[in-house]
C-alpha positions as CSV (number, residue, x, y, z in Angstrom):
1,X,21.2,16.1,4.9
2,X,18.6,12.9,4.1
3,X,16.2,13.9,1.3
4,X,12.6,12.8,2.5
5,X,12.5,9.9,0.7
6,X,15.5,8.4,2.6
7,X,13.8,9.4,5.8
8,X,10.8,7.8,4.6
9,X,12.9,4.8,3.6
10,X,14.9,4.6,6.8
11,X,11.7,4.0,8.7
12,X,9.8,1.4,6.8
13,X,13.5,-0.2,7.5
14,X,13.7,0.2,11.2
15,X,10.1,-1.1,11.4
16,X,11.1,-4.3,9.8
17,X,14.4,-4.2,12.2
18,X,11.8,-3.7,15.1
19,X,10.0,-7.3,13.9
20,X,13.3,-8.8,13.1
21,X,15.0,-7.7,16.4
22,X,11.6,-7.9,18.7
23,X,12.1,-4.6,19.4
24,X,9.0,-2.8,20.4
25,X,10.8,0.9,21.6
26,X,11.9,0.7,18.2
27,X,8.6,0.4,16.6
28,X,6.5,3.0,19.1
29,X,9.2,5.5,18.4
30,X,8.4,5.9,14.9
31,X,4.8,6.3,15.4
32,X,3.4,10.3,15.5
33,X,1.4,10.9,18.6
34,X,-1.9,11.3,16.4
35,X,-1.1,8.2,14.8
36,X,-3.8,5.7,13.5
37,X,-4.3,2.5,12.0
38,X,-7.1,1.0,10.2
39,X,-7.1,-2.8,10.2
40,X,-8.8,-4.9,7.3
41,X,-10.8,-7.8,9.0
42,X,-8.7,-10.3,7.0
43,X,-5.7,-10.2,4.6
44,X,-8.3,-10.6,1.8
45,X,-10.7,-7.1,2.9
46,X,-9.7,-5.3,-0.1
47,X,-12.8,-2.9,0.4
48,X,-12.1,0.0,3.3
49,X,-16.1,-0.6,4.0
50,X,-14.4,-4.1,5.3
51,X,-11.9,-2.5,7.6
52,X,-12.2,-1.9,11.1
53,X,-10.5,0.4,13.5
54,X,-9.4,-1.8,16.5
55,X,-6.6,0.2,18.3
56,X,-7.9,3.8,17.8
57,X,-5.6,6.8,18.3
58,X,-1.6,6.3,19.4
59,X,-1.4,5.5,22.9
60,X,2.0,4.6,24.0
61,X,0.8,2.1,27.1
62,X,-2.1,0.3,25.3
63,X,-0.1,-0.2,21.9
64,X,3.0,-1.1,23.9
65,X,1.1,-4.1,25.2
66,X,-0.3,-5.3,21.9
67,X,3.1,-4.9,20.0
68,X,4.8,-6.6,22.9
69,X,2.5,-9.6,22.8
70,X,3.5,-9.7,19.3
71,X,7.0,-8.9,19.0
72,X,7.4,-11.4,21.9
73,X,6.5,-14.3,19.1
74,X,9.1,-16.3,17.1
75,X,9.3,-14.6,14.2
76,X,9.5,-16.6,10.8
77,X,9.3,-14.5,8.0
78,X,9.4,-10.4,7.9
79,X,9.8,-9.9,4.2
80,X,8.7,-6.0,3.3
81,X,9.5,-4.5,-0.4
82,X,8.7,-1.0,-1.1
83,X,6.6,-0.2,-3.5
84,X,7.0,3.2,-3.9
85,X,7.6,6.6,-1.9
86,X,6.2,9.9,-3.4
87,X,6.8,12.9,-1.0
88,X,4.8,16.1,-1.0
89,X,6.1,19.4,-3.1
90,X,6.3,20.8,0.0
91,X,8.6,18.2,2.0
92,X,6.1,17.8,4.7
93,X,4.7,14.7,3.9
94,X,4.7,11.7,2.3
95,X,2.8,8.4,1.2
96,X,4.9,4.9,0.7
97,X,3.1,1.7,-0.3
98,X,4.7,-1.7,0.9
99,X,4.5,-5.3,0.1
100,X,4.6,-6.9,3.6
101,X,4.6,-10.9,4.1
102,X,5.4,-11.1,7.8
103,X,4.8,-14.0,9.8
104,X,5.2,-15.6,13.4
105,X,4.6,-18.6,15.7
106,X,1.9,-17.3,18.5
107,X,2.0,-18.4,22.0
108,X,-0.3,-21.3,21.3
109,X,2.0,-22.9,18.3
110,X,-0.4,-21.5,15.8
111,X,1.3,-19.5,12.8
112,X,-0.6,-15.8,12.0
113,X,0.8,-13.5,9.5
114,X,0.5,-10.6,7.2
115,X,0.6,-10.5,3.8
116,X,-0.8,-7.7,1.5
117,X,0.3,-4.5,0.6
118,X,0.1,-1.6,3.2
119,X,-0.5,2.3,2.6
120,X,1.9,4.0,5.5
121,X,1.5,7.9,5.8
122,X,4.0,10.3,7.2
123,X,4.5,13.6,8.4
124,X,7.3,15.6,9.1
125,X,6.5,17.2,12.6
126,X,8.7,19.4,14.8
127,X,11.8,18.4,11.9
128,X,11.3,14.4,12.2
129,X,9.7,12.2,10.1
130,X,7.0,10.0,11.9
131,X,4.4,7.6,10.8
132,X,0.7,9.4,11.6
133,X,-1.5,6.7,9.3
134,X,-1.9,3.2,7.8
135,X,-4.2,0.9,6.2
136,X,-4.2,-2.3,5.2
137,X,-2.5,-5.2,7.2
């Protein structure tokens, strides 16, 4: 049986595969069905009074679109290091902060990326691990 932190682990990996392979099942299906995501306005909004909320609660059809119009892009560099992963005492949930760099070619030739380091929150729910929170990125 995976510890926490390896199921922790396991999904910061598959989202990465989910850039590399332009996979965007693979990347909805880690998300928990409460799921949010707090977006800064640009990779330098250090300061959460800075950050927006532009996709609001998990909704499989409306982020579905947005990650397919993004995993559709030529990818050029999905570089993510983890940082660290500290589980609760009680196995339920967990906190991992990762260095991201990710970037792609748009539809119009222009390059957009991420780079920064991201705050991902999970919670173990019905016995999987899923991905209810993140800021940053």
């Amino acid at each position: 049986m995976e510890s926490p932190e390896q199921a922790v682990r396991e999904l910061i990996e598959n989202e990465g595969r989910a850039w590399d392979d332009g996979d965007v099942a693979l990347l909805l299906s880690l998300f928990h069905p409460d799921a949010v995501w707090v977006w800064p306005r640009t990779n330098g909004s250090l300061d959460p009074l800075d950050w927006q909320m532009t996709v609001g609660r998990f909704n499989m059809d409306r982020w579905e679109q947005g990650w397919a119009r993004i995993l559709s892009c030529e990818v050029l560099r999905n570089v993510r290091e983890i940082r660290s992963i500290e589980v609760s005492p009680e196995g339920d949930g967990a906190v991992a902060v990762v260095d991201v760099d990710t970037q792609w070619r748009a539809a119009n030739g222009s390059t957009v990326g991420w780079k920064g380091r991201a705050v991902k929150f999970y919670t173990k729910a019905n016995g999987a691990w899923k991905l209810i929170a993140h800021t940053g990125l």
